[in-house]
C-alpha positions as CSV (number, residue, x, y, z in Angstrom):
1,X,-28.4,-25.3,45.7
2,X,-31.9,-23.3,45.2
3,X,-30.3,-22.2,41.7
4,X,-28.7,-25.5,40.2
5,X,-31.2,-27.3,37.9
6,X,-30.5,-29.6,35.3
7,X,-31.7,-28.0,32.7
8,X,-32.3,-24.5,32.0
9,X,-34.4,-23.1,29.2
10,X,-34.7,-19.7,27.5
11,X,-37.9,-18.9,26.2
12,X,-41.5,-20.3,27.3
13,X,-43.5,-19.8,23.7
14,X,-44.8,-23.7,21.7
15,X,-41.2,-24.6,21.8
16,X,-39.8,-24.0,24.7
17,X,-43.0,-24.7,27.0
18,X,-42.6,-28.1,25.5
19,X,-39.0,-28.7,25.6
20,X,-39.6,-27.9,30.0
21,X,-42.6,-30.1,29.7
22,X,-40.8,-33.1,27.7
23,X,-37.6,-33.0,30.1
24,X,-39.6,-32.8,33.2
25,X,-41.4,-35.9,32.2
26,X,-38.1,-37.2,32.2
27,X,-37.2,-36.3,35.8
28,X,-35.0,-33.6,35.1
29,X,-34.8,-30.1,37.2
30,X,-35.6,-27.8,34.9
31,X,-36.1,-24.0,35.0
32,X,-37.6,-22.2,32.3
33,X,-37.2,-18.4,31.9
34,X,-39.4,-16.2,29.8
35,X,-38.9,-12.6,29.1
36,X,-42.5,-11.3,28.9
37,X,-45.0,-12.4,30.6
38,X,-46.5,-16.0,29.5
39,X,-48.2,-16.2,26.4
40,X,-47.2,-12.8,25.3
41,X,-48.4,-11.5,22.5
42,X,-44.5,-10.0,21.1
43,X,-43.4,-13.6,19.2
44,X,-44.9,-16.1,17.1
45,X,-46.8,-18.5,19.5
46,X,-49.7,-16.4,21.0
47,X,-53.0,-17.1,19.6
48,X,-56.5,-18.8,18.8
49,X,-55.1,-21.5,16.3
50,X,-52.5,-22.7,14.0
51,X,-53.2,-25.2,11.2
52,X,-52.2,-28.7,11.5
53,X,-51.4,-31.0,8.6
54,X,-50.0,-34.1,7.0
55,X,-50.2,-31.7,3.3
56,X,-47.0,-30.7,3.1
57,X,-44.4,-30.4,-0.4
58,X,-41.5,-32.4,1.7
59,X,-41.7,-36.2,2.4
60,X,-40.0,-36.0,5.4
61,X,-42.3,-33.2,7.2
62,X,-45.1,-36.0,6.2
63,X,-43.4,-38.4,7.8
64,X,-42.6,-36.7,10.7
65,X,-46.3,-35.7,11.1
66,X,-46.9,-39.3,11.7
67,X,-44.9,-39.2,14.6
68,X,-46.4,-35.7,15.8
69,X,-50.2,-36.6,15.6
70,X,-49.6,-39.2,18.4
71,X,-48.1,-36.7,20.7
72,X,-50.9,-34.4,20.7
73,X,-53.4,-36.4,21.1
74,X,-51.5,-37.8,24.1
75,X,-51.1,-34.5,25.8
76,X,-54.7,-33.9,25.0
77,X,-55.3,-37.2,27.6
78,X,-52.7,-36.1,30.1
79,X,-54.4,-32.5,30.1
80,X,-58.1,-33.0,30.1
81,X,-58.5,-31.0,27.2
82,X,-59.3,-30.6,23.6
83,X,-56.2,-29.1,21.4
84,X,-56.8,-30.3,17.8
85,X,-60.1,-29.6,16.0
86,X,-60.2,-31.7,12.9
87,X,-61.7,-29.5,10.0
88,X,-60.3,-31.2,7.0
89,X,-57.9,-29.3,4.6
90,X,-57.7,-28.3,1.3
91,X,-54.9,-27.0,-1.0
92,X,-55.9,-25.1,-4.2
93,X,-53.7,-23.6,-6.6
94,X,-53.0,-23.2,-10.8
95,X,-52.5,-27.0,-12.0
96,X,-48.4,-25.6,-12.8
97,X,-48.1,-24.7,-9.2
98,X,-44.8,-26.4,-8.1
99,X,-45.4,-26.1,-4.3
100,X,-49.0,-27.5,-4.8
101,X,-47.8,-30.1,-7.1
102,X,-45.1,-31.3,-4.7
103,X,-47.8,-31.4,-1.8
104,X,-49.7,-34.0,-3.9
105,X,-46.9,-35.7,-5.0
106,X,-45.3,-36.0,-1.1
107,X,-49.1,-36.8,-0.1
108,X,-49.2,-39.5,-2.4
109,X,-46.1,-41.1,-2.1
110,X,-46.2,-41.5,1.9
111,X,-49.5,-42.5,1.7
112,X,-51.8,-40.3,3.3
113,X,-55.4,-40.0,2.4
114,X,-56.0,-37.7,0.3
115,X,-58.8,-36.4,-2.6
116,X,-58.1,-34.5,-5.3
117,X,-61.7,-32.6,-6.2
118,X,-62.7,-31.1,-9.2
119,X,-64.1,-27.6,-9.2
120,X,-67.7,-28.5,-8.8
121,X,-67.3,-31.2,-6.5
122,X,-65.0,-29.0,-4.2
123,X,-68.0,-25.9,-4.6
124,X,-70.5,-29.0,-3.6
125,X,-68.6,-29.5,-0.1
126,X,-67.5,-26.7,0.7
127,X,-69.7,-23.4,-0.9
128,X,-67.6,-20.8,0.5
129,X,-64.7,-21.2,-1.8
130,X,-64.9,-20.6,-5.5
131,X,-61.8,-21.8,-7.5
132,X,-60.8,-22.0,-11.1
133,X,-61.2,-24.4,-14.0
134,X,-57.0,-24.6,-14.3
135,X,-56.9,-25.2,-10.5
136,X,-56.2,-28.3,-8.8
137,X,-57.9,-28.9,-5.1
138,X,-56.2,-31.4,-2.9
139,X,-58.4,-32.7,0.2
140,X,-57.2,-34.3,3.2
141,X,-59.6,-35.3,5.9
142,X,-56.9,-34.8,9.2
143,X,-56.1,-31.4,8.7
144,X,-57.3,-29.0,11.4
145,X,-55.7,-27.1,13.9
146,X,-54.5,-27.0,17.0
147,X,-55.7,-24.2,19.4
148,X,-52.1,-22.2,20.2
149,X,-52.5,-20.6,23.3
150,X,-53.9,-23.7,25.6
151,X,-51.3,-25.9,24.2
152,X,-48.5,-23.7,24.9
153,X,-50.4,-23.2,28.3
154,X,-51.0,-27.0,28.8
155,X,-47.2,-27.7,28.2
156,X,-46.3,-25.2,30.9
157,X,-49.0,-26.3,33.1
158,X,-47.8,-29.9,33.3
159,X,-44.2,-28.9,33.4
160,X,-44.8,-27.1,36.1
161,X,-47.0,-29.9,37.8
162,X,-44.3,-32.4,37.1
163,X,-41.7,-29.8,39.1
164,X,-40.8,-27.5,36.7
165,X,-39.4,-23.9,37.9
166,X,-41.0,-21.0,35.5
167,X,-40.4,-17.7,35.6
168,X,-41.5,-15.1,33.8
169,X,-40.5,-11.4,33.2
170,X,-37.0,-12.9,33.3
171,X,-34.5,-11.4,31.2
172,X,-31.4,-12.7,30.6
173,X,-28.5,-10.6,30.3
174,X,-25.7,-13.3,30.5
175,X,-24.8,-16.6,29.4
176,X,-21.4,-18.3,30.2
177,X,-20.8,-22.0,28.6
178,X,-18.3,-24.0,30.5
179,X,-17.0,-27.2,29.2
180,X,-19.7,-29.2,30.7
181,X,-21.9,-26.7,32.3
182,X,-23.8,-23.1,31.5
183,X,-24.5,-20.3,34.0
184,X,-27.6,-18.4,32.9
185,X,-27.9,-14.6,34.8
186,X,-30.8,-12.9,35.2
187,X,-30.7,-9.6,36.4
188,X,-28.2,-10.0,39.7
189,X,-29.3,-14.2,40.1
190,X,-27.0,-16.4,38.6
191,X,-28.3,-20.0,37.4
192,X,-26.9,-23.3,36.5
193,X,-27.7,-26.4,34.8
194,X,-26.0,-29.2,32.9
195,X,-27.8,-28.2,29.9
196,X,-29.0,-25.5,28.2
197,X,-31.8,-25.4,26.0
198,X,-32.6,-21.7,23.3
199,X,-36.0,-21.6,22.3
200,X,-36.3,-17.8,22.0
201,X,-37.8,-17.7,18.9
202,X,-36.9,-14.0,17.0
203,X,-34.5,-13.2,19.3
204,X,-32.4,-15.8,18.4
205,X,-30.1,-14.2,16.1
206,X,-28.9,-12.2,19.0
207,X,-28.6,-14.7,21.3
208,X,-26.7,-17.2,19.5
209,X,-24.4,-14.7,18.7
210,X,-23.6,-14.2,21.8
211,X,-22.8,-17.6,22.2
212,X,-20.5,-17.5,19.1
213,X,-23.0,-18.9,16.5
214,X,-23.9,-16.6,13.5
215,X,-27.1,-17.9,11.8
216,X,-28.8,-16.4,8.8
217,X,-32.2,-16.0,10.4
218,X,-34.6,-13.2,9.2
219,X,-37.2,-12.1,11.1
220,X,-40.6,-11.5,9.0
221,X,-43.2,-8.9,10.8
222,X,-46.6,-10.5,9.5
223,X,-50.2,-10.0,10.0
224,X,-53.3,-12.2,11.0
225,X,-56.6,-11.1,10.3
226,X,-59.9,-12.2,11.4
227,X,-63.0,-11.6,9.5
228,X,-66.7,-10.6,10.7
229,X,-69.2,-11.8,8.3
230,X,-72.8,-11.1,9.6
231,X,-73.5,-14.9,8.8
232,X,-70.5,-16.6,10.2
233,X,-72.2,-19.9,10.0
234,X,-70.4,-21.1,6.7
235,X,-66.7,-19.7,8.6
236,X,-67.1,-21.7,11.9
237,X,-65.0,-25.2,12.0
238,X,-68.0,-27.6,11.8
239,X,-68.8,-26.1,8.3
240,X,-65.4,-24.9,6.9
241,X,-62.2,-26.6,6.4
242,X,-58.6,-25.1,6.7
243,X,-56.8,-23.8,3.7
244,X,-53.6,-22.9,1.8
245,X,-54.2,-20.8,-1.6
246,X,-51.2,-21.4,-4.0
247,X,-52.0,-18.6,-6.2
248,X,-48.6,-16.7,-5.7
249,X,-48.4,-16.1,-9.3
250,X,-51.3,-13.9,-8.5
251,X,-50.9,-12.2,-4.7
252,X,-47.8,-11.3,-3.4
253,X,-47.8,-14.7,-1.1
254,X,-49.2,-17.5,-0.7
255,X,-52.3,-17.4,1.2
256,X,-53.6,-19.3,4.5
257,X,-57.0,-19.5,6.7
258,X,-58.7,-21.4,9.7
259,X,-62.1,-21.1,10.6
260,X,-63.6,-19.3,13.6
261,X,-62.5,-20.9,16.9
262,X,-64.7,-19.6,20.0
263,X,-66.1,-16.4,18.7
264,X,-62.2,-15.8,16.7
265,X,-63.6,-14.8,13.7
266,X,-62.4,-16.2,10.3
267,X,-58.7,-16.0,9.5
268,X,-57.1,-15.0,6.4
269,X,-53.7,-14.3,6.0
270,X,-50.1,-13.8,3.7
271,X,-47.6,-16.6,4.2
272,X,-45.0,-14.0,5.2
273,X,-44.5,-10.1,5.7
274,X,-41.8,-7.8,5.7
275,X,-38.5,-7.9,7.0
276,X,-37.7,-6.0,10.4
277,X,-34.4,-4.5,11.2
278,X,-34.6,-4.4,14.9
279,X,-36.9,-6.0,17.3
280,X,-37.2,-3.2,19.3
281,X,-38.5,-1.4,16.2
282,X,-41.3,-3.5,15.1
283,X,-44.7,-2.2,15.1
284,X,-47.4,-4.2,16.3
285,X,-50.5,-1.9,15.2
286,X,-52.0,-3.8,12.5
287,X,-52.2,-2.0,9.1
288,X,-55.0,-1.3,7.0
289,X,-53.6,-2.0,3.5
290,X,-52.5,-5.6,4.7
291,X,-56.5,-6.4,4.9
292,X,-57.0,-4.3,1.7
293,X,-54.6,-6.5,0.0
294,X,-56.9,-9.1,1.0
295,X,-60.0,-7.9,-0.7
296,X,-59.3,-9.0,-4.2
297,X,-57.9,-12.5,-2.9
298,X,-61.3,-12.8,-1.1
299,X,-63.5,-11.5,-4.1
300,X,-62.1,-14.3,-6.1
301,X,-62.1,-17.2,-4.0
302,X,-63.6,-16.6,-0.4
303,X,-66.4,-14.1,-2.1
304,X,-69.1,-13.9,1.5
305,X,-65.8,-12.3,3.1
306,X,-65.0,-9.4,0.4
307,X,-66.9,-7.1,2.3
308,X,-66.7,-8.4,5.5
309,X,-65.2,-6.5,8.1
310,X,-62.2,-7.4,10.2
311,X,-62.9,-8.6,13.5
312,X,-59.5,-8.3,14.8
313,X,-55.7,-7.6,13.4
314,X,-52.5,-8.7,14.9
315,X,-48.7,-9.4,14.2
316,X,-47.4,-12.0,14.3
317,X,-43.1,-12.3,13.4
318,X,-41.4,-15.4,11.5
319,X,-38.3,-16.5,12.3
320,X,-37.0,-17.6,8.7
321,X,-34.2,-19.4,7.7
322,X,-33.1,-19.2,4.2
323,X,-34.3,-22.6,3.1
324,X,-37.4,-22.8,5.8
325,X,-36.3,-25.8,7.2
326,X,-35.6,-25.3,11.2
327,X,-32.9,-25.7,13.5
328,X,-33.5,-28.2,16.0
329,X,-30.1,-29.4,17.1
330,X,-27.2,-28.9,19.3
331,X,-24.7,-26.3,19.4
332,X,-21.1,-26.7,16.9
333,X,-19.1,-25.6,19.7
334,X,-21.1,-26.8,22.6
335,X,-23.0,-30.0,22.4
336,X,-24.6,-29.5,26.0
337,X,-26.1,-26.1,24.5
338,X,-29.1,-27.0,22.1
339,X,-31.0,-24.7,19.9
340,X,-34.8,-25.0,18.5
341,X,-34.9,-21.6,15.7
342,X,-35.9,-20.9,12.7
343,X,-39.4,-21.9,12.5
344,X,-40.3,-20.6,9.4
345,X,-43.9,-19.4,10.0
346,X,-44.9,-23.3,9.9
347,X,-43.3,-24.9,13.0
348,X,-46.3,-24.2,15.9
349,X,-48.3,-27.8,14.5
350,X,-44.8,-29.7,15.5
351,X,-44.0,-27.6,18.6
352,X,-44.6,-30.9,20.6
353,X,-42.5,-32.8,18.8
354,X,-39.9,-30.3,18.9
355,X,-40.0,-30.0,22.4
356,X,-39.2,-34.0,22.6
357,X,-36.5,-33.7,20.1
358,X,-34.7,-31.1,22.0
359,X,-35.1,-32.7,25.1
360,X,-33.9,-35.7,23.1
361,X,-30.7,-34.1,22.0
362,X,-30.2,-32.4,25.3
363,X,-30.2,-36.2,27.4
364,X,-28.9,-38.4,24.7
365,X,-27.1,-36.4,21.9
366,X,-29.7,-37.3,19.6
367,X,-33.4,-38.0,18.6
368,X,-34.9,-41.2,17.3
369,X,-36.8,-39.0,15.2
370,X,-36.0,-37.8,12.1
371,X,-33.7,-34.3,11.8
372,X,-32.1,-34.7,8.9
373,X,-33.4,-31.5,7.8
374,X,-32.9,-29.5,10.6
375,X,-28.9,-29.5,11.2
376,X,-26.9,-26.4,12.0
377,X,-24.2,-27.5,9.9
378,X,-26.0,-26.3,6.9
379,X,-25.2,-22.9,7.7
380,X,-21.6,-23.4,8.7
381,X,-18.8,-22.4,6.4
């Protein structure tokens, strides 16, 4: 009896910490088996901070925002501890943008506050950034971020208060589905549970597959970068907001950036990287020309960080579906089997909420919250 649980989930980064921690809440038996070591540094989750935002270009990741700022701010209570740091946000782009315009636009229409600055007003708040008299500058005071490694630590330490089993340096090297039951085998120890629950971020491909699912999911190798100005005064979060740089028409991706967290030096990074073949091949040793491909970003726009030098380097992989909407549903073939995947690069400020919905879907067959976007069935011939 020692290894029957109710649940049993694969993979302990911001999705599946939160799945254990949202189904434990719920009074279910629930193991959760991790690879690495916790809060490894191989996936997507590990780090200072991730931005947080209502700005998005789709109503329905507005709208499901409004559900997700609740959340955290209720785990924040539960843990004693401060996850989001409000910053305020801003957008900034050529007026003909078409991501940036549909950011406004889905802004707008559900309501949100919001500011659209000129250029000088936008200089007059915020003196770090320099812009462009074509571009527009959307403002939104709720945007911060949240600080990635204590939340995923937060969710696992209240999962594990609440009961939860977690083990990590667990591989699994088999997974058999009965008709209303899985058996999970690590190493020699075999596992069960009523359901099962894949949150294993880049290795998902893989896995599914061996569960019968092929997805199209692409796995991006991409790389943060944290700059060292010798006045870091203007880059800290009491002084600097959060930002997205729509200027893909210019850079090779669109650009992103959060403000020193705790000595973290100011971020700047691509939206995206270059896609890896094999896991087991990917290089995590940062590369020079990614922060060279930087400079003339940051001469332009960001102009006390052109010569700054990098405090730190690090990859960090995307999971990407073709569209860059996730997967958060349950198996085709086995509805006691369901799957968070695909995050896109932009899932870690919803990784609450997505540990609900799957613990949702997992109990009840469904979430009251809203998935239309996330279905499997999209990918199925």
């Amino acid at each position: 009896m020692a290894n029957l649980f109710d649940a049993i989930v694969i993979g302990a980064g911001a999705m599946g910490s939160a799945a254990a921690y949202y189904l434990s809440r719920r009074g279910q038996r629930v193991l959760l088996l991790e690879q690495f070591e916790l809060d490894h540094r191989k996936g997507s989750s590990y780090g200072y901070s991730r931005i947080i935002r209502y700005s998005y270009d789709h109503p329905e990741y507005v709208e499901l925002m409004k559900d997700t700022f609740p959340l955290w701010f209720a785990l924040e209570e539960e843990l004693g501890e401060k996850l989001y740091f409000k910053t305020g946000g801003i957008d900034f782009g050529p007026a003909d943008d078409e991501r940036l315009r549909a950011t406004i636009n889905a802004v707008r229409s559900s309501s949100i506050n919001h500011e659209l600055l000129d250029e000088d007003e936008a200089i007059q708040r915020f003196p770090q950034f320099r812009f462009g008299e074509v571009f527009r500058i959307l403002y939104q005071p709720d945007s911060g971020y949240i600080a990635a490694s204590k939340a995923v630590r937060g969710h696992l330490a209240l999962a594990r208060k609440l009961g939860a089993v977690i083990a990590e340096n667990s591989t699994v090297t088999d997974i058999k589905i009965q008709t209303d039951s899985v058996e999970v085998v690590v190493e020699r120890e075999r596992f069960c549970a009523a359901n099962l629950i894949i949150t294993v971020g880049s290795w998902a491909k893989s896995i599914l597959r061996e569960t019968g699912l092929e997805l199209p999911l692409t796995v991006l190798r991409c790389q943060l970068n944290f700059m060292a100005p010798a006045n870091m005064t203007l880059y800290e979060s009491e002084r600097c907001p959060v930002w997205i740089a729509h200027v893909s028409n210019r850079f090779p991706e669109t650009l992103y950036g959060i403000p020193s967290h705790e000595g973290s030096g100011f971020k700047a990074a691509f939206h995206g990287g270059a896609a890896g073949r094999r896991l087991s091949e990917i290089d995590y040793s940062p590369d020079a020309s990614n922060i060279e491909a930087l400079r003339p970003f940051l001469r332009a726009h960001i102009p006390g960080l052109a010569r700054a030098p990098t405090r730190e380097s690090r990859i960090c992989l995307y999971t990407q579906t073709p569209d860059e909407h996730f997967i958060v549903d349950a198996h085709p073939g086995h509805k006691h089997v369901v799957i968070g995947a695909g995050f896109s690069g932009h899932g870690f400020k919803f990784s609450t909420m997505v540990g609900k919905m799957l613990a949702d879907i997992a109990l009840n067959g469904k979430t009251p919250h809203n998935d239309r976007l996330f279905k499997v069935s999209r990918f199925l011939n």
